[in-house]
C-alpha positions in Angstrom: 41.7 -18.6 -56.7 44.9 -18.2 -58.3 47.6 -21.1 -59.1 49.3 -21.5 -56.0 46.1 -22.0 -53.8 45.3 -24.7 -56.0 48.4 -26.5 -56.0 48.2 -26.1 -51.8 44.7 -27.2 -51.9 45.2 -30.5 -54.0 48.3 -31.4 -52.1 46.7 -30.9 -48.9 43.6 -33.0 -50.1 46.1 -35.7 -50.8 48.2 -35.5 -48.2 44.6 -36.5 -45.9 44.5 -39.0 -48.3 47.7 -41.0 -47.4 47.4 -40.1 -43.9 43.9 -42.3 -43.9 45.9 -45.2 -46.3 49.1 -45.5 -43.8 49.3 -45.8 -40.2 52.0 -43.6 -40.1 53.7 -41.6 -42.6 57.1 -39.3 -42.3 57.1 -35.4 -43.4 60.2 -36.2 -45.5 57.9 -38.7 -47.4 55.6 -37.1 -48.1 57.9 -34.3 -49.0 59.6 -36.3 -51.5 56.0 -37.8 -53.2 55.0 -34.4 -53.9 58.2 -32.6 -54.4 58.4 -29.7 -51.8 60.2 -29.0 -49.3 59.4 -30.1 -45.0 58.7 -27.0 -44.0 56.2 -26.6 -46.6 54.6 -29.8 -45.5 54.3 -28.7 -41.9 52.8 -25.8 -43.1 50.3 -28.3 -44.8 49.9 -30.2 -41.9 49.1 -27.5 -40.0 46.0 -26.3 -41.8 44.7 -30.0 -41.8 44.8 -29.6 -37.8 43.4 -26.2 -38.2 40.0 -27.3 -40.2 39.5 -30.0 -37.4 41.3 -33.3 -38.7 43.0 -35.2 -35.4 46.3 -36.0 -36.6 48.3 -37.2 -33.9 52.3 -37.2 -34.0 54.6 -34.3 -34.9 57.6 -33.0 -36.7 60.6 -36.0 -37.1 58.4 -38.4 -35.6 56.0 -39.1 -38.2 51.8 -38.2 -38.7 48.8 -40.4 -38.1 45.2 -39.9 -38.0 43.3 -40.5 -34.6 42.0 -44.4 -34.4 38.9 -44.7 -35.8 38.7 -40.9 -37.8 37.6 -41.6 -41.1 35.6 -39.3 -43.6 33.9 -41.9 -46.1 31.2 -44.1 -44.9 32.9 -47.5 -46.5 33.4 -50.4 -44.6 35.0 -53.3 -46.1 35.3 -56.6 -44.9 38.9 -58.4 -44.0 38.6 -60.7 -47.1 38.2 -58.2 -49.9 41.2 -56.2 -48.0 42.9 -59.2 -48.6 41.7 -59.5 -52.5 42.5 -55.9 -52.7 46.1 -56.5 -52.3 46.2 -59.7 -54.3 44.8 -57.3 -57.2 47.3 -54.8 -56.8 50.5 -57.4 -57.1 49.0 -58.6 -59.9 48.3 -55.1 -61.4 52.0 -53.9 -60.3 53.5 -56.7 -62.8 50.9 -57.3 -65.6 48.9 -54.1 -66.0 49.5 -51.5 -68.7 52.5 -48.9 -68.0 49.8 -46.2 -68.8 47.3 -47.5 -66.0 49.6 -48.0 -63.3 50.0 -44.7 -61.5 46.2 -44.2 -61.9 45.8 -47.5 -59.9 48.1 -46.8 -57.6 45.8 -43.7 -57.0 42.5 -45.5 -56.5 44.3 -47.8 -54.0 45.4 -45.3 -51.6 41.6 -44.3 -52.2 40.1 -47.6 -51.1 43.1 -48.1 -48.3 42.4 -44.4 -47.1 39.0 -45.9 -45.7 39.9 -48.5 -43.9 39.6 -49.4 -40.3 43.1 -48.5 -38.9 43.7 -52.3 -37.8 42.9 -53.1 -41.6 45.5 -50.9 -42.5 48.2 -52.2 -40.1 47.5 -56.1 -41.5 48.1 -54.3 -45.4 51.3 -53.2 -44.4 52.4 -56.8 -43.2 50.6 -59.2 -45.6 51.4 -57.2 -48.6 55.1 -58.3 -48.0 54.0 -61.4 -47.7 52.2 -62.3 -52.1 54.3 -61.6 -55.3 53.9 -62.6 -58.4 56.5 -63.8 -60.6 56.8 -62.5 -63.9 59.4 -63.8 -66.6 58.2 -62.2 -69.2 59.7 -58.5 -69.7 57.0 -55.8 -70.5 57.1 -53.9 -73.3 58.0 -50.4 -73.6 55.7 -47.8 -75.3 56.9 -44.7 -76.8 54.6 -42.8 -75.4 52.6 -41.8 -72.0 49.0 -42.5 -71.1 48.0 -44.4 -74.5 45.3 -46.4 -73.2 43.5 -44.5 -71.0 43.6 -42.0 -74.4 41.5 -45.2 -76.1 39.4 -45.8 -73.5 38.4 -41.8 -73.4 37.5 -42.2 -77.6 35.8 -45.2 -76.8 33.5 -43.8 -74.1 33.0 -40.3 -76.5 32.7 -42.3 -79.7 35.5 -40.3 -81.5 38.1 -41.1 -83.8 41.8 -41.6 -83.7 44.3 -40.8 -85.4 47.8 -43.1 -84.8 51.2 -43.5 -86.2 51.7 -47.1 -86.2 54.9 -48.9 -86.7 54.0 -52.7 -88.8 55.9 -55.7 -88.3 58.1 -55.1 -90.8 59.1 -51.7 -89.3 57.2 -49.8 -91.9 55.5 -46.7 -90.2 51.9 -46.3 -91.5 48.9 -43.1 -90.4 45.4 -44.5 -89.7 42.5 -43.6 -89.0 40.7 -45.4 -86.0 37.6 -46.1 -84.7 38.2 -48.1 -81.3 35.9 -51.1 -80.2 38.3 -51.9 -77.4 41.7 -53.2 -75.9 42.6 -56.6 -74.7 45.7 -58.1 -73.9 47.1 -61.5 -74.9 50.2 -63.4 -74.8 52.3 -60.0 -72.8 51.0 -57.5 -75.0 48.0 -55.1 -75.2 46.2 -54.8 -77.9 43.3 -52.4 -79.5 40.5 -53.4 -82.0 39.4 -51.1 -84.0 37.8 -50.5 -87.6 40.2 -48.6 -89.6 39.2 -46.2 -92.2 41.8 -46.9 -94.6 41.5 -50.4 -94.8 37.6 -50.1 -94.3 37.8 -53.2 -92.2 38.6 -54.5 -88.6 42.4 -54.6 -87.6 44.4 -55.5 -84.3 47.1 -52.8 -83.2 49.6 -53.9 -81.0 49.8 -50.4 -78.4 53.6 -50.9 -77.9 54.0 -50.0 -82.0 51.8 -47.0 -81.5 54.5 -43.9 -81.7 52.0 -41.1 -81.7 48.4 -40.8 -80.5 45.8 -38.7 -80.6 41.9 -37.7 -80.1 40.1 -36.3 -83.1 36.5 -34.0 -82.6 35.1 -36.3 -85.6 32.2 -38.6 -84.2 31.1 -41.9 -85.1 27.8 -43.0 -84.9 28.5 -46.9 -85.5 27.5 -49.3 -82.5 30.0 -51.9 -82.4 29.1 -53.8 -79.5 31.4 -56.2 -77.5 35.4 -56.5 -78.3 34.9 -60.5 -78.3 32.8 -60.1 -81.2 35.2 -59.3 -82.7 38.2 -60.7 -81.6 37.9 -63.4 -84.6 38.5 -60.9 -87.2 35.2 -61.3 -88.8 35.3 -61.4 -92.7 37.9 -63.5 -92.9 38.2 -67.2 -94.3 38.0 -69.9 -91.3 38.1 -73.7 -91.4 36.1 -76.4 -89.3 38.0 -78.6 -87.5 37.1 -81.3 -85.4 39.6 -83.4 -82.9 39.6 -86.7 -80.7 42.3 -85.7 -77.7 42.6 -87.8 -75.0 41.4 -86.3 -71.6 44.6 -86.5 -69.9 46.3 -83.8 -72.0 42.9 -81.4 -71.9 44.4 -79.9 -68.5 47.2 -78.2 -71.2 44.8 -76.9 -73.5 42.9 -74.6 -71.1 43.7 -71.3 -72.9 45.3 -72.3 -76.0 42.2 -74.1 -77.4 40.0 -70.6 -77.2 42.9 -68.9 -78.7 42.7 -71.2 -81.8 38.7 -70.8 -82.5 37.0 -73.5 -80.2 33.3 -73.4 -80.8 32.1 -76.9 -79.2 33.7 -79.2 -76.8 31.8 -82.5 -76.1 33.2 -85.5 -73.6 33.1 -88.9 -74.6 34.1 -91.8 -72.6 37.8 -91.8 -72.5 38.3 -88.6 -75.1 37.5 -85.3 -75.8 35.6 -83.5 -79.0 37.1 -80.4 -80.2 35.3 -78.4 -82.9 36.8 -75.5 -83.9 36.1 -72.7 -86.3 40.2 -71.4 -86.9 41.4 -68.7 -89.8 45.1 -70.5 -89.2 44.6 -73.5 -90.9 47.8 -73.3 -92.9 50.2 -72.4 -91.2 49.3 -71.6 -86.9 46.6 -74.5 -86.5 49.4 -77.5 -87.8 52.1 -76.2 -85.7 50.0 -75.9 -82.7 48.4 -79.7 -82.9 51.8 -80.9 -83.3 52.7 -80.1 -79.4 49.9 -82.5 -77.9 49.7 -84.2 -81.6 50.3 -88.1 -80.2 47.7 -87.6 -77.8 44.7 -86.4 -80.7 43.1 -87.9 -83.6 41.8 -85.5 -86.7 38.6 -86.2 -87.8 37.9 -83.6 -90.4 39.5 -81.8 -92.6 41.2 -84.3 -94.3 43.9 -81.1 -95.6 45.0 -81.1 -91.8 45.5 -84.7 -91.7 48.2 -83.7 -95.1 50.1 -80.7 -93.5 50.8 -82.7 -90.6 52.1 -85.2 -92.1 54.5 -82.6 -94.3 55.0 -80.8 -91.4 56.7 -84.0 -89.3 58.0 -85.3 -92.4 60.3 -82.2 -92.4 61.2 -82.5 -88.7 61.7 -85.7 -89.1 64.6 -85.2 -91.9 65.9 -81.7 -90.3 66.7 -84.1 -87.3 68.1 -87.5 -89.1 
């Protein structure tokens, strides 16, 4: 089967695809989407007819498929139609560049399977949720970066990365990938590196090249949040008395800075935590809800704090 029959085959098998995820869908749509001309997709059209699918409609009018033809045996129910589209606002604003058209894929997938009053409610609720986003995503230099991880990850192989630091200084490693996570509007990978012989985070937007090596690694690594602490490092116990009203605006934050234990009392709160920011991150963090907590141990945060308002205090006299 040469090139072109290919080509003809996967855009028919598409075009079957959004005819089952739309209740009605125009020639010079679907002409546009896969970047041939009308004619060419009533040529298309026509062979679906021909091996038996009912579309109903014609030429300048738009297609549809008979009500009630579908080919996969899934049902879904009207709520998890309704989560489905919640999901996909939220993936439209807050997934990965480099996962979003494959998404888009597997949702005309799952909508190509629904009951044709299913798919008639999609098209009106789904104008109906957004989701507000202030935070401008970061652009990455280069296409399809973390499904490229995810691939090493799965076939335990190495990567090799260009990586720009901090400080703009462009360094070549030598990966091997536990997993990705994202935090604070940008997506991350852990990963052992070779040259450092030690666990390191790489921000994915600093990656400028990428790519899969054939060497193996044999090393299990287990789950990403085992190491999302950056084993090996120095950390510091800390242990805090905040009152219970502020808790409600320490819901994320307090993971983010190594809580271990969280115990009520009567009017406050416990914190221990086991944090590798103790000079620096830590101080400036318990300074935002800092009239609402008491340190308890170590006695060396009760000192920076006390510099650190000491300074604010005279920067604003």
């Amino acid at each position: 089967m040469n090139d072109h029959y290919l080509k003809k085959l996967d855009r028919v098998t598409a075009i079957l695809t959004q005819l089952q995820s739309k209740p009605l869908i125009r020639a010079q749509d679907l002409a546009e989407k896969f970047d041939v001309s009308i004619r060419t997709i009533y040529r298309d059209v026509k062979t679906l007819e021909n091996a038996g699918i009912p579309i109903v409609g014609e030429a300048g009018n738009g297609y549809s498929l008979m009500d009630g033809y579908k080919l996969p045996p899934v049902m879904f129910t009207k709520e998890e139609v309704l989560s489905f589209i919640t999901a996909e606002k939220l993936m439209q604003k807050f997934s990965h560049q480099s996962l979003g058209s494959h998404y888009q894929t597997a949702m005309e997938k799952v909508r190509s399977v629904l009951k044709y009053s299913d798919r008639n409610m999609i098209q009106h609720i789904e104008k109906q949720i957004d989701i507000f986003n202030y935070q401008p995503k970061p652009e990455d230099s280069i296409k399809n970066v973390i499904p490229t991880i995810l691939e090493s990850i799965a076939e335990k192989t190495q990567l090799n990365i260009e990586y720009k630091t901090v400080d703009s200084r462009v360094t070549n490693r030598t990966i091997e990938a536990v997993g990705v996570f994202f935090e604070f509007n940008y997506w991350y990978i852990m990963a052992f590196c070779t040259l450092r012989k030690d666990f390191r985070q790489f921000r994915v937007d600093r990656i400028l090249k990428i790519s899969k090596t054939q060497n193996p690694f044999s090393q299990e690594y287990g789950q990403i949040n085992d190491y999302r602490r950056s084993p090996g490092k120095n950390t510091t116990k800390v242990r805090l008395l905040v009152e219970k009203k502020i808790m409600g605006h320490l819901v994320n934050s307090k993971k983010y800075y190594g809580l271990t234990e969280e115990i009520e009392r009567e009017e406050n709160v416990e914190l221990t935590f086991e944090t590798e920011w103790i000079e620096e991150g830590f101080p400036r963090w318990l300074i935002t809800f800092a009239d609402y907590a008491v340190v308890l141990e170590p006695e060396s945060l009760k000192v920076k704090l006390n510099h650190l308002l000491k300074k604010i205090s005279e920067k604003h006299q």
